[in-house]
One Martini backbone bead per residue (centre of mass of N, CA, C, O) as a GRO file, in nm:
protein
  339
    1UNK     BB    1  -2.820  -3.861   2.361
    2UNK     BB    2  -2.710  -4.190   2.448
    3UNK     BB    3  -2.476  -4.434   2.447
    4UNK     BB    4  -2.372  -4.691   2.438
    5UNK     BB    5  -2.167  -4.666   2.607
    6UNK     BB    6  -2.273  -4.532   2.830
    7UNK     BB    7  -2.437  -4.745   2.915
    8UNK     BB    8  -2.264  -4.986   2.956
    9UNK     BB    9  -2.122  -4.778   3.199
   10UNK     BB   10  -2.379  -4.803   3.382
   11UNK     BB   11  -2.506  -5.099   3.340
   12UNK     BB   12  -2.230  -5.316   3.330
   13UNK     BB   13  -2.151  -5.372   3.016
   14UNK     BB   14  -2.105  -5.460   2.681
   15UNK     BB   15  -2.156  -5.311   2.435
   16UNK     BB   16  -2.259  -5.576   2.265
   17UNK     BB   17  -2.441  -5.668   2.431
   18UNK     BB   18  -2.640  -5.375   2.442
   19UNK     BB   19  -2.716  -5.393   2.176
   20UNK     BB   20  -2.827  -5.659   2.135
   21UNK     BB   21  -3.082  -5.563   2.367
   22UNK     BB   22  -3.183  -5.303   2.220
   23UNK     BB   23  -3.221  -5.447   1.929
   24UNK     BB   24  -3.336  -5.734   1.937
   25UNK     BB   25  -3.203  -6.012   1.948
   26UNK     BB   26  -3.297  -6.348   1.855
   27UNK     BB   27  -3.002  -6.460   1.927
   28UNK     BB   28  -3.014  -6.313   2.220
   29UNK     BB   29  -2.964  -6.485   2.559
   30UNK     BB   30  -3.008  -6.326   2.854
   31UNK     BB   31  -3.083  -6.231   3.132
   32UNK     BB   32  -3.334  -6.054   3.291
   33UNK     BB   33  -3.160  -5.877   3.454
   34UNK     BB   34  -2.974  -5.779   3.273
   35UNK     BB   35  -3.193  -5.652   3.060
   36UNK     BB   36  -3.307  -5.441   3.274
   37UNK     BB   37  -3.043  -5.293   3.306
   38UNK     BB   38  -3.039  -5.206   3.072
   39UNK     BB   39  -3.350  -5.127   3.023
   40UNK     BB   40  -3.298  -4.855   3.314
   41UNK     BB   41  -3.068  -4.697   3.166
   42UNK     BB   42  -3.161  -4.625   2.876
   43UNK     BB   43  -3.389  -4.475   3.008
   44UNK     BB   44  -3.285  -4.280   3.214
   45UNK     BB   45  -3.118  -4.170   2.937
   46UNK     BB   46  -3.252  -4.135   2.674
   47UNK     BB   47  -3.306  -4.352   2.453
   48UNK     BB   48  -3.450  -4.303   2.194
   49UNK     BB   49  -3.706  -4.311   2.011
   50UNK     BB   50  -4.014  -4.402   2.000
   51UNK     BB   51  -4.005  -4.626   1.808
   52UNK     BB   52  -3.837  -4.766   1.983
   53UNK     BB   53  -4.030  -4.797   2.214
   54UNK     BB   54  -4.224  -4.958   2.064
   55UNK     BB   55  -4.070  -5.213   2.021
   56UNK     BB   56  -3.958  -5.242   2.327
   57UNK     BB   57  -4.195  -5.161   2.567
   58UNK     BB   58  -4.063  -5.206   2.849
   59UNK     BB   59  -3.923  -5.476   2.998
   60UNK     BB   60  -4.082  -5.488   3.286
   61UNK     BB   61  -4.205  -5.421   3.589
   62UNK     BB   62  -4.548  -5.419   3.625
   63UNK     BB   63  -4.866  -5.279   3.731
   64UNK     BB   64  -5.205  -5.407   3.768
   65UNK     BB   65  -5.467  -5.212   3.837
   66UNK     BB   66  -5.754  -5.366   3.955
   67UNK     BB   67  -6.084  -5.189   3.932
   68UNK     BB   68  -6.291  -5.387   3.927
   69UNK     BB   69  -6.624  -5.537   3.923
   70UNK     BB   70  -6.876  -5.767   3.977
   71UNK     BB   71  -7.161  -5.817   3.786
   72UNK     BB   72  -7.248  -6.071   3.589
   73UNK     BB   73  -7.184  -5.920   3.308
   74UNK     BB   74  -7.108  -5.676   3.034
   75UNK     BB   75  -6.908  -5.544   3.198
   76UNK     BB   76  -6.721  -5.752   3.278
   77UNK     BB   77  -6.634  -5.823   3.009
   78UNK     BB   78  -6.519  -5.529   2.907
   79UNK     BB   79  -6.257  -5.583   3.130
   80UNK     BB   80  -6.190  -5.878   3.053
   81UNK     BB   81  -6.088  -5.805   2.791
   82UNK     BB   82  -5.875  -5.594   2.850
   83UNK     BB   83  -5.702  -5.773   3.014
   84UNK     BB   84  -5.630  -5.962   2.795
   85UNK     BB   85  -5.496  -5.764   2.626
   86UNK     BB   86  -5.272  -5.670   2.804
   87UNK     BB   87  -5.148  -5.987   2.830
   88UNK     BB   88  -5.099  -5.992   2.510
   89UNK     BB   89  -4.857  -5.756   2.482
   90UNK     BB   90  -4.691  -5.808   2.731
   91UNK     BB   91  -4.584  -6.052   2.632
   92UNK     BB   92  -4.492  -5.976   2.349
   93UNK     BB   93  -4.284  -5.763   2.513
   94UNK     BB   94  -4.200  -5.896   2.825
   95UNK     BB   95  -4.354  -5.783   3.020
   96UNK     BB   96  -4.444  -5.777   3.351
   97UNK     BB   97  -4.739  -5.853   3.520
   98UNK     BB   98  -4.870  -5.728   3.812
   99UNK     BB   99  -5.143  -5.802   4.029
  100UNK     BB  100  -5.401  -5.531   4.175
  101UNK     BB  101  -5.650  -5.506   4.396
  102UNK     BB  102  -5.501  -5.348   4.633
  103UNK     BB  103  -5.392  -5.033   4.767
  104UNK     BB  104  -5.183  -5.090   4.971
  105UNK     BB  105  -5.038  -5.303   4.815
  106UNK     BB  106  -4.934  -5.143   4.578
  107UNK     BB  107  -4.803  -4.909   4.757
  108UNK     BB  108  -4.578  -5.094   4.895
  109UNK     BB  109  -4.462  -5.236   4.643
  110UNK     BB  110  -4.357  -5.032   4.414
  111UNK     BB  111  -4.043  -5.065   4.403
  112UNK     BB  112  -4.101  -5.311   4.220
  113UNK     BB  113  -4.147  -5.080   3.997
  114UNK     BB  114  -4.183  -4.855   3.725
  115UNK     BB  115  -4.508  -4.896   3.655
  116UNK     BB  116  -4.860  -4.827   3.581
  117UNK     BB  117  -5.179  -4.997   3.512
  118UNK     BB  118  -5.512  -4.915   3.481
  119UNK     BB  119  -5.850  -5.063   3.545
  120UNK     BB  120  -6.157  -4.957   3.581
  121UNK     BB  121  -6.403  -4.773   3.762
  122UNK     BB  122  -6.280  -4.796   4.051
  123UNK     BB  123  -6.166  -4.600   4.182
  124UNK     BB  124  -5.961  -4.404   4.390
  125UNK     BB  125  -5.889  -4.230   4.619
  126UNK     BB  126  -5.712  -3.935   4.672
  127UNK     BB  127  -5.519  -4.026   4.923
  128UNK     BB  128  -5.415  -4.289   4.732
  129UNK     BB  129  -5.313  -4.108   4.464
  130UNK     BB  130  -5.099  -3.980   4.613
  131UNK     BB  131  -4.960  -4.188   4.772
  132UNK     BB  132  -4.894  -4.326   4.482
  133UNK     BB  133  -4.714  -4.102   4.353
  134UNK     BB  134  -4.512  -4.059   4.571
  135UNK     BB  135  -4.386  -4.404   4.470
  136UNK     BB  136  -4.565  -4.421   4.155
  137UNK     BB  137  -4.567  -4.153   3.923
  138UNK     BB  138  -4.611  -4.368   3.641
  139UNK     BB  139  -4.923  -4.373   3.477
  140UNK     BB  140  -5.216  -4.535   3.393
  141UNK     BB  141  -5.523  -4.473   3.281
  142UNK     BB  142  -5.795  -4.692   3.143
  143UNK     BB  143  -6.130  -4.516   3.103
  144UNK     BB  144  -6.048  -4.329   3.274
  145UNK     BB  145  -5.981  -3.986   3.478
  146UNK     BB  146  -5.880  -3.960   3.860
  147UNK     BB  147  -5.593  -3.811   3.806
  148UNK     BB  148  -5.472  -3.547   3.554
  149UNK     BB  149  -5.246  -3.413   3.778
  150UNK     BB  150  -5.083  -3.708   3.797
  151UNK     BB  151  -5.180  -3.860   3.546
  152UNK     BB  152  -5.252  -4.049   3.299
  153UNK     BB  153  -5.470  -4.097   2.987
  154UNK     BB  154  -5.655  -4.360   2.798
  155UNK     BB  155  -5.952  -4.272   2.633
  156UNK     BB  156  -6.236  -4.296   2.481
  157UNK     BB  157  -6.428  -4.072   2.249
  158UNK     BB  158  -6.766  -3.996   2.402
  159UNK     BB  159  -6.800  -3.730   2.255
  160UNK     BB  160  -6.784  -3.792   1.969
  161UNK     BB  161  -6.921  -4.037   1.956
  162UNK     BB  162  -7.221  -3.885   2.050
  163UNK     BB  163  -7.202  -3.665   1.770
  164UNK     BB  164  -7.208  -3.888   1.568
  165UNK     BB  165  -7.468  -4.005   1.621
  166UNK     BB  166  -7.657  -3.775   1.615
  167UNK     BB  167  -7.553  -3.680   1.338
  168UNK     BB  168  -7.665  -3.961   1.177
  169UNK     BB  169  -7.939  -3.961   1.266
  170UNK     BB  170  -8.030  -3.679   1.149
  171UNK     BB  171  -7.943  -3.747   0.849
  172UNK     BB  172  -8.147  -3.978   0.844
  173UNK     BB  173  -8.443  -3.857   1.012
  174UNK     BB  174  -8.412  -3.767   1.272
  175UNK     BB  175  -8.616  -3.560   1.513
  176UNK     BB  176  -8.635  -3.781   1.818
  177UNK     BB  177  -8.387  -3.810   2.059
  178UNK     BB  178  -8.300  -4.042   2.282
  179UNK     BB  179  -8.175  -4.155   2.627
  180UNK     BB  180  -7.957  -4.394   2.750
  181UNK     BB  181  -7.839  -4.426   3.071
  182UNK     BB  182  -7.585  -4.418   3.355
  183UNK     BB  183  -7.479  -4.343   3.652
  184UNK     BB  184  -7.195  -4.189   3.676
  185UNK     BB  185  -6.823  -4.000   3.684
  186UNK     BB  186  -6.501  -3.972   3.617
  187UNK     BB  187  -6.345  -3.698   3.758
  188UNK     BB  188  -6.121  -3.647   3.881
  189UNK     BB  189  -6.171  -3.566   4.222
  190UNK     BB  190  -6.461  -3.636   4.132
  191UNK     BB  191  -6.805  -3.773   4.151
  192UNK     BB  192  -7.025  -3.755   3.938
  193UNK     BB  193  -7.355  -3.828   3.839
  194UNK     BB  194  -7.270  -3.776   3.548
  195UNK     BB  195  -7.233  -3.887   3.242
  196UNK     BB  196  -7.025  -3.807   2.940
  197UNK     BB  197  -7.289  -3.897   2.764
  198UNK     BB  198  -7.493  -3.721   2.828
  199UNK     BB  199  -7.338  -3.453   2.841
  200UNK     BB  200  -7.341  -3.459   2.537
  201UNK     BB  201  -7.630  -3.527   2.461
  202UNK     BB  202  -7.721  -3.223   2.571
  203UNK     BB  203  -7.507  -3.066   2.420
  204UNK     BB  204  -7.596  -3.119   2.096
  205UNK     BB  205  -7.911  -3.121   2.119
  206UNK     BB  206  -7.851  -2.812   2.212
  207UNK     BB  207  -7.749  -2.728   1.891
  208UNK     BB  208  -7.963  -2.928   1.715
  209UNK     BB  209  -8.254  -2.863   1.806
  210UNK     BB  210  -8.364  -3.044   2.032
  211UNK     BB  211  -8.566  -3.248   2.222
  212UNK     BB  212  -8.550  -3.350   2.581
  213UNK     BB  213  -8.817  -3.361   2.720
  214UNK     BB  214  -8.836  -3.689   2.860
  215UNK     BB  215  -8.549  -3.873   2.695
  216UNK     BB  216  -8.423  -3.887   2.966
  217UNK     BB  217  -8.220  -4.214   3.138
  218UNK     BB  218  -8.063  -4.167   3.388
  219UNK     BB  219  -7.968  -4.499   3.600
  220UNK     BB  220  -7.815  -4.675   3.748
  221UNK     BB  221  -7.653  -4.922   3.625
  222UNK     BB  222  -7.460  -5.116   3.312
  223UNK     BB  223  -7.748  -5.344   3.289
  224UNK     BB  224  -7.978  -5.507   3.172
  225UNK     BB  225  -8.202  -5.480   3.400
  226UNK     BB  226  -8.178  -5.166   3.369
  227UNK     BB  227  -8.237  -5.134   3.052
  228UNK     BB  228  -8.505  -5.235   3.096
  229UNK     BB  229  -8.660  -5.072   3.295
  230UNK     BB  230  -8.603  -4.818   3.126
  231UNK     BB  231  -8.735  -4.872   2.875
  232UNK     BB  232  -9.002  -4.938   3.052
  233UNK     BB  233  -9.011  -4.608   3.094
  234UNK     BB  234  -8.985  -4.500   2.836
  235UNK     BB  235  -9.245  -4.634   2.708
  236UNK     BB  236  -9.466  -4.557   2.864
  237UNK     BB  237  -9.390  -4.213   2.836
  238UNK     BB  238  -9.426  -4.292   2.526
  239UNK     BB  239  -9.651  -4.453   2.361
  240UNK     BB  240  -9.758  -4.252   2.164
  241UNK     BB  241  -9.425  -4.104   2.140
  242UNK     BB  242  -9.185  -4.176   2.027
  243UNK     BB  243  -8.893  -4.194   1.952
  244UNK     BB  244  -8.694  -4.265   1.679
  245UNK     BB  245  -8.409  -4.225   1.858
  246UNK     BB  246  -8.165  -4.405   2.033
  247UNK     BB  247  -7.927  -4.370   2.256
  248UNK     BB  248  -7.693  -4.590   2.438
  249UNK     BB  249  -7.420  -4.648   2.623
  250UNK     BB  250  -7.454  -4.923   2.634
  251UNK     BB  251  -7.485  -5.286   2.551
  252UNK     BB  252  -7.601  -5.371   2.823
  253UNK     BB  253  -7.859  -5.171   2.823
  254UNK     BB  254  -7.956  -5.247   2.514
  255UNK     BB  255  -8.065  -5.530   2.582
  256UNK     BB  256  -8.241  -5.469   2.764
  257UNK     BB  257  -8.408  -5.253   2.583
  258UNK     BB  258  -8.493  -5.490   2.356
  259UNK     BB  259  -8.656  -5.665   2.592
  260UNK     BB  260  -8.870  -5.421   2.608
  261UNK     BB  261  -8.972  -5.408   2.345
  262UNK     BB  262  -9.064  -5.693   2.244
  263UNK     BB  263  -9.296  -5.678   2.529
  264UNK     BB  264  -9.429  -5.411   2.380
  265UNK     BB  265  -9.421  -5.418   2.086
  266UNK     BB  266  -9.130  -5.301   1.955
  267UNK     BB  267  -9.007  -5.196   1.637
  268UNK     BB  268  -8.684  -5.279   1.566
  269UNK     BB  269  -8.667  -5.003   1.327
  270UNK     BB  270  -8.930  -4.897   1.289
  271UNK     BB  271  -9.018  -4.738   1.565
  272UNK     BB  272  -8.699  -4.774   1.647
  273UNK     BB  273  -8.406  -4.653   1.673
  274UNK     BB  274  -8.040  -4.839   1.776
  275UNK     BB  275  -7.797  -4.758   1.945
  276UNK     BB  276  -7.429  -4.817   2.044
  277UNK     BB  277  -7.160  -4.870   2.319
  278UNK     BB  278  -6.882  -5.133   2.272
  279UNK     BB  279  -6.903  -5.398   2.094
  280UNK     BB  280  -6.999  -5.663   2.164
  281UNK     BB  281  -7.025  -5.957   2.081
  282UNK     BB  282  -7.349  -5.959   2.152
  283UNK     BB  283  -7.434  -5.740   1.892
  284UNK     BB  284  -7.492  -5.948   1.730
  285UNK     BB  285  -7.740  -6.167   1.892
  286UNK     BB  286  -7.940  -5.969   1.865
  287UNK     BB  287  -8.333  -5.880   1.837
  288UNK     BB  288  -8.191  -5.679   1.668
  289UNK     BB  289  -7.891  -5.617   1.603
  290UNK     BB  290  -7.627  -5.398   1.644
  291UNK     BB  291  -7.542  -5.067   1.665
  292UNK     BB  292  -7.203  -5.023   1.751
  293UNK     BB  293  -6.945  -4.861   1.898
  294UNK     BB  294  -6.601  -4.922   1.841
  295UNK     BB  295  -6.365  -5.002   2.122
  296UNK     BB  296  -6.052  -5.050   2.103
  297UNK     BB  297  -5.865  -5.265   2.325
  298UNK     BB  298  -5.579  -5.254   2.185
  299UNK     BB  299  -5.554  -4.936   2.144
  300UNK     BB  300  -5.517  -4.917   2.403
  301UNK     BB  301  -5.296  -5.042   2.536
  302UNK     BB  302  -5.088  -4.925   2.283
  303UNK     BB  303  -5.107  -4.647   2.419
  304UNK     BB  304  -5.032  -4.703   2.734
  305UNK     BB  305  -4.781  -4.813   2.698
  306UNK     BB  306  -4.639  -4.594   2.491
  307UNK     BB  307  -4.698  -4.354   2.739
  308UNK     BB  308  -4.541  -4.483   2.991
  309UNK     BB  309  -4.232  -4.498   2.820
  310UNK     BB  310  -4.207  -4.172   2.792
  311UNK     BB  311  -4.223  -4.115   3.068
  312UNK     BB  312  -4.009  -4.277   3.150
  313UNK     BB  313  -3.760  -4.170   2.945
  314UNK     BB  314  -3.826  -3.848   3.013
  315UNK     BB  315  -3.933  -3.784   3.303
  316UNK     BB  316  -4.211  -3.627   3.299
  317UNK     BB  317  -4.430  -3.354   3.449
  318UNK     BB  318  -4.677  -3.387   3.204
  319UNK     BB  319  -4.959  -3.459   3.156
  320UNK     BB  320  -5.118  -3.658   2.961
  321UNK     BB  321  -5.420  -3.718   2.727
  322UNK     BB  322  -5.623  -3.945   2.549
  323UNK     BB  323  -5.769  -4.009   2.256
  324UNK     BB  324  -6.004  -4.256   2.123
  325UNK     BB  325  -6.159  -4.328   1.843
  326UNK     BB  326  -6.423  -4.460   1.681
  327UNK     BB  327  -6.674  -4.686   1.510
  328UNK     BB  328  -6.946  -4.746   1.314
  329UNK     BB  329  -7.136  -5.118   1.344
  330UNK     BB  330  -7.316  -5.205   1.121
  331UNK     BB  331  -7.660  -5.314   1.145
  332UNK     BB  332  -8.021  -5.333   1.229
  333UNK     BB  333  -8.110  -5.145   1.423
  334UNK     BB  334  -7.894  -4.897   1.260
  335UNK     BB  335  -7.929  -4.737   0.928
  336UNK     BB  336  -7.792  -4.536   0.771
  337UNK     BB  337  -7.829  -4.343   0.455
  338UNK     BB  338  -7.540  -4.404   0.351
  339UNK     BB  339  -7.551  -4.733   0.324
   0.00000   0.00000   0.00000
């Protein structure tokens, strides 16, 4: 590891500045110019514990790729709340961040990063990821992961998720359970149409020998109006012989299946219990409140920049991929039998 006169020699400062820069010492005030060459010459020299990393998180320059899209619904509410986490964090840490909606424009620009974060279900093509891996290679995709051979990348643990959903209804005394969710999934350089909530719900129910024949809804986005859709598509092919158990994949399809509930006259939980996953706001103020699998989205965050620092430090050409756990927010929709 790299001594403080080391930096100091290569960053043109005196061991005293550097000193109290690495330190972050709340009395010690320098331009930003100065703070960067110590903490790029720093990082580039592999100084410091991770644990330094975290306190430090590289105040530099980063890029925020925001790959979302308006769907003007709660789908956009919830990389609204991850971009808001984002700002909020990287404010704390001093990090400055550029955001970049356009791909040419991000990677026009990459010499002025040291590394970016995504956000966002919208990849980029295989050719513009190869094209930024090539001018700006650290980076993290945070929700998806669009190219796990170039980058980064720390996503909730959607198998798990529903590993444990299935779990919790079943020892409830569950045992019709059906599934709500939207078409798309990205995994590597290919867009599956099978989502991976789906894909985890089918490999499940075949472990514990569940019935799936025509209990499973996937199609159209993770909007209200298509979870209400499914929902009345669901009610009516299944009228006298309702699932007992639904899982949805997303908050906003979940509101949209309780609209289509009350609509049918079924009641949630009593004719059918309805868990669901992203924990947003409105979960608390559905009739009945949802039960949800709550991601938490400053977790991601300070996984991805902590994750961003560690590459950066130690240039590293070995992509990392992260899951994080999440935990189910008991409300009225699903009461699991040990609560």
């Amino acid at each position: 590891m790299a001594t403080i006169r080391e930096i100091a020699k290569k960053a043109g400062f005196s061991q005293a500045t550097v000193s109290r820069v690495l330190n972050d010492d709340p009395t010690f005030t320098v331009k930003e110019t100065t703070r960067k060459k110590i903490l790029d010459a720093s990082l580039e020299m592999g100084y410091g514990t991770m644990s330094h990393l975290q306190r430090v998180v590289i105040p530099q320059n980063i890029a925020l790729l925001n790959d979302t899209f308006s769907d003007k619904g709660l789908q956009d509410a919830y990389f609204n709340e991850l971009r808001t986490s984002l700002y909020q964090r990287a404010n704390a840490e001093r990090m400055n961040l550029s955001e970049y909606y356009d791909a040419d424009a991000r990677i026009a620009d990459a010499d002025k990063y040291s590394g970016f974060i995504a956000i966002g279900p919208q990849p980029l093509t295989p050719d513009a990821l190869r094209r930024l891996h090539e001018v700006l290679p650290y980076g993290v995709f945070i929700d998806i992961n669009p190219a796990p051979n170039l980058f980064d990348s720390v996503q909730p643990d959607l198998e798990q998720m529903i590993m444990d959903a299935m779990d919790t209804l079943v020892s409830s005394g569950n045992r019709r359970i059906g599934f709500i969710g939207g078409s798309g999934s990205i995994m590597g350089k290919c867009e599956y149409p099978e989502d991976t909530r789906a894909f985890a719900f089918r490999n499940w129910a075949t472990r514990y020998g569940l019935e799936t024949e025509g209990l499973i809804f996937e199609e159209g986005p993770f909007t209200v109006e298509n979870g209400r859709a499914l929902g009345e598509e669901l009610i009516s092919a299944h009228a006298g012989n309702l699932p007992d158990g639904l899982i949805v994949a997303a908050d906003s399809l979940a509101v949209g299946v309780l609209q289509a509930c009350a609509a049918s006259g079924v009641l949630v939980p009593r004719d059918m219990r309805v868990v669901s996953i992203n924990n947003q706001e409105i979960a608390k103020y559905t009739s009945p409140a949802l039960s949800s699998y709550d991601i938490n989205k400053d977790e991601l965050v300070r996984a991805a920049m902590v994750t961003l620092a560690e590459a950066i430090s130690t240039r590293r050409t070995i992509n990392h991929h992260l899951r994080i756990s999440t935990e189910l927010v008991v409300r009225d929709s699903f009461i699991p039998a040990d609560k």
